[in-house]
Phi, psi and omega in degrees: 000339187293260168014316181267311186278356168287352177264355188294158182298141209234170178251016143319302158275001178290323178306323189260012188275320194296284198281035160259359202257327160007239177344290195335337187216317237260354197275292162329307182229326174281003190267304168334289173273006152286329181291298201296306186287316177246028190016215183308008177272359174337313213272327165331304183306301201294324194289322191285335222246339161308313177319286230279357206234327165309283183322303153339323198276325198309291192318341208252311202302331183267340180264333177305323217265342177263278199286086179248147173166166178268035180265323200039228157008287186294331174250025151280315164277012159265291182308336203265349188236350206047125166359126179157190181260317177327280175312310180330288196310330212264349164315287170296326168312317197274314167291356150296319164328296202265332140304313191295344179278326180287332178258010168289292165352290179314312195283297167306312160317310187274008198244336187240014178265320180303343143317347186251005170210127135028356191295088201259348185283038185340308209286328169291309200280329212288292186304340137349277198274346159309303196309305180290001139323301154344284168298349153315282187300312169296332172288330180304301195274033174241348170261032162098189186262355170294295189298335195267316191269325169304320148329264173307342186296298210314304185298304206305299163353284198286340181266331166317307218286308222261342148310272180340302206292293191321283207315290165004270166306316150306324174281350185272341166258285180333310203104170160296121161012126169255184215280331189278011182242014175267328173283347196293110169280175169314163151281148184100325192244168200240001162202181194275130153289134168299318180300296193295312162322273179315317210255339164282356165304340199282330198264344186257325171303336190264012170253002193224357171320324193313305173356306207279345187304310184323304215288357200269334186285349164001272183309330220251321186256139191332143200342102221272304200294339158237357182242006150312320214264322191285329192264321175267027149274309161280337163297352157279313162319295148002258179318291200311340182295310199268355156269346166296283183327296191300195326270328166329314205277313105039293189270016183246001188269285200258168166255175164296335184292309160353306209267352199271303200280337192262347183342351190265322173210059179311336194265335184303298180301334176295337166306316190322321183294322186304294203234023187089182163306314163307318183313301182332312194269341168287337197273345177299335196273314195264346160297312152336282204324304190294309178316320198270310186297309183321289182272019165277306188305324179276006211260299174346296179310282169301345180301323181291325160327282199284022357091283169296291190308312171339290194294354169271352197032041171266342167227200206270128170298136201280138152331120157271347200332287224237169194296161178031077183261006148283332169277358194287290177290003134276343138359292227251281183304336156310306166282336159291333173289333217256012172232346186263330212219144170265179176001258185295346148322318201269340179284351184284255253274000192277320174318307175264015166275311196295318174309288190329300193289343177261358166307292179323298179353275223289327194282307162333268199322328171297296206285307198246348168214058157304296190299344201253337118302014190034028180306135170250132204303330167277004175257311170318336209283305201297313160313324169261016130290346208257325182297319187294308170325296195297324152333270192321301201289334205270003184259294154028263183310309215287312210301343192259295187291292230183059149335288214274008180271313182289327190293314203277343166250018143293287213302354184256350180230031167264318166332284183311288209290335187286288191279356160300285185313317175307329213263313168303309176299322175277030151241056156248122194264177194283340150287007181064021166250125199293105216268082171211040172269055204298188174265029235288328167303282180002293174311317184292296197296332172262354154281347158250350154321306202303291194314328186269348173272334166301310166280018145247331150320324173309303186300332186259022192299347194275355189240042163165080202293312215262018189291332181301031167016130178283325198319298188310000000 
């Protein structure tokens, strides 16, 4: 028991796993296409989309504090819908939500490690050096939750400290904003739209989403029931500090058309006027840093995610041939996403998988276990007003620019809603009641025994190498 309870998650380290899944992308790659929609009011956006994601948090931090496990997500909307295809599909929304940010992530990697040479064949490298990132990130996390935290301490460390330094530093040399980049509208338009303010929320919210991965950390992490709630309150506080300053720092560098034409690797560039060639490769070096942390954590996350609903019997019991074979298929989907779609594609549909699904939340927590979480009832209502509104406009927005980013996340989540509903009827009895009346803490608590017994096998293979079972 010693053993088992020294590999648990510390709530350092649950902190630095939420703001590596952050960080990791949404900073990075996401202020160049919030700039395109609201022009210089970009660093506004992020600020407005910290708000909007504070408010959001109430519901997960109150269902964290009753229901902690490494179901997250998958038993909150459980807890809140009962067994079925409602919780499944919306289950799934959210895991899917969270492979598509591991290949935006993947995808930032690869678009800023190619700053440092000479490359003109992008469309081939950068989902090249994304899938391998990938493959990176699955040898970390198959060597257990030590190495996965050591991990995340290390990286979180280097990448706050040297984003501060950068945000800073850019601002003592370059100065503040000057006045004329808050009115500097997109290209094309001829003022800032208010209709484009809203719809870019969609997008500064998927830059602080990372958040919600902490609730997965249930099994894994030192008394759970306060400190999930503690860890995804400081890690958004974290990002809004460090994304305000940076992008300050940013619009104080650059014009919008600038940060607009580099949008893939907008922070590389902004160094450059500030610090030379050099920033540029520094800021390309913490762009690494960040990026690498980002899908080892989120990939951590989700896998445990799909893990779970398996043992919820909300999907198909998972292949054993090889070991942790959810992570293997958030893997698999992760790298089939970071070669099939660029960037703002993934960021389109991640966006609107994840609102939909925090809709579900805000509704749950409203409608069937307020009292039971002690929730006060005007703050959910207000999230899902403000997710339908940021919803609405930003489908709007895609459907006028980019149909086909809308057509492929209805269809992925008619998709997603179809085969959920096929898998239930066959645990559906001719009375129509769904036979899943599993022990799920029971279940919970032996998905996490397994893992921390795996990892300690791991650690001892030199002295009983063949102990490790295929079976598992």
């Amino acid at each position: 028991m010693k053993n088992r309870q020294t590999s648990k998650l510390s709530l350092v380290g649950s902190v630095s796993l939420g703001t590596g899944v952050m960080i990791g992308a949404g900073i990075f790659v996401l202020m160049g296409q919030i700039a395109e929609l609201v022009g210089g009011l970009f660093p506004l956006a992020f600020l407005a989309g910290a708000t909007v994601t504070g408010i959001s948090a109430y519901s997960y931090v109150k269902f964290s504090s009753v229901y902690p496990s490494a179901g997250g997500v998958a038993l909150f909307l459980r807890k809140a819908y009962g067994p079925g295809t409602i919780a499944g599909a919306f289950s799934l929304l959210m895991y899917v939500s969270m492979v598509i940010a591991e290949s935006l992530v993947a995808r930032t990697f690869g678009a800023y490690t190619l700053r440092l040479f000479n490359v003109e064949n992008t469309t081939l490298w950068v989902p090249a050096l994304g899938v391998l990132l990938i493959a990176v990130a699955y040898v970390v996390n198959v060597s257990g939750n030590t190495i996965i935290e050591r991990t995340a301490n290390i990286t979180a460390i280097i990448k706050i400290l040297g984003i501060a330094f950068l945000a800073l530093a850019g601002l003592a040399v370059a100065g503040w904003p000057s006045n004329q980049i808050w009115s500097e509208p997109p290209p094309g338009e001829n003022a800032i739209s208010g209709f484009n303010f809203v719809a870019a929320l969609a997008l500064s919210i998927l830059a602080f989403k990372g958040f919600t991965t902490i609730t997965n950390q249930g099994a894994d992490l030192v008394k759970p029931e306060r400190n999930l709630g503690r860890s995804i309150i400081i890690s958004i506080s974290i990002c809004t500090v460090i994304y305000t300053i940076l992008a300050l720092s940013v619009a104080s560098s650059l014009s919008v058309d600038d940060i607009i034409s580099s949008k893939d690797y907008a922070l590389a560039e902004a160094a450059k006027p500030v610090f030379g060639q050099w920033g540029v490769v520094f800021t390309v070096l913490l762009a690494i840093v960040a990026t690498i942390s980002g899908v080892i954590a989120s990939i951590y996350s989700a896998s445990r995610m799909l893990a779970m609903l398996s043992s919820m019997k909300q999907l198909p019991k998972l292949y054993r041939g090889f070991r942790n074979p959810a992570l293997v298929l958030t893997v698999g989907l992760a790298m089939t996403l970071t070669i099939a779609f660029d960037l703002t594609r993934i960021a389109s549909i991640g966006a609107m998988f994840y609102l939909a699904m925090d809709i579900a939340i805000h509704y749950g927590l409203l409608r069937y276990l307020r009292k039971e979480t002690g929730a006060n009832a005007f703050i959910p209502i207000l999230a899902i007003v403000i997710d339908v509104v940021v919803l609405a406009a930003f489908v709007r927005l895609k459907l006028d620019s980019d149909p086909l980013v809308v057509g492929v996340a209805a269809i992925g989540m008619a998709l997603i809603i179809i085969a959920q509903r096929l898998f239930m009827t066959t645990h559906t009895d001719s009375q129509g009641t769904m036979h899943m009346d599993m022990e799920m803490e029971m279940e919970m608590e032996k998905e996490s025994m397994n893992m921390d017994s795996k990892q300690m096998d791991h650690e001892h293979d030199a002295q009983s190498p063949q102990d490790d079972d295929s079976r598992s």
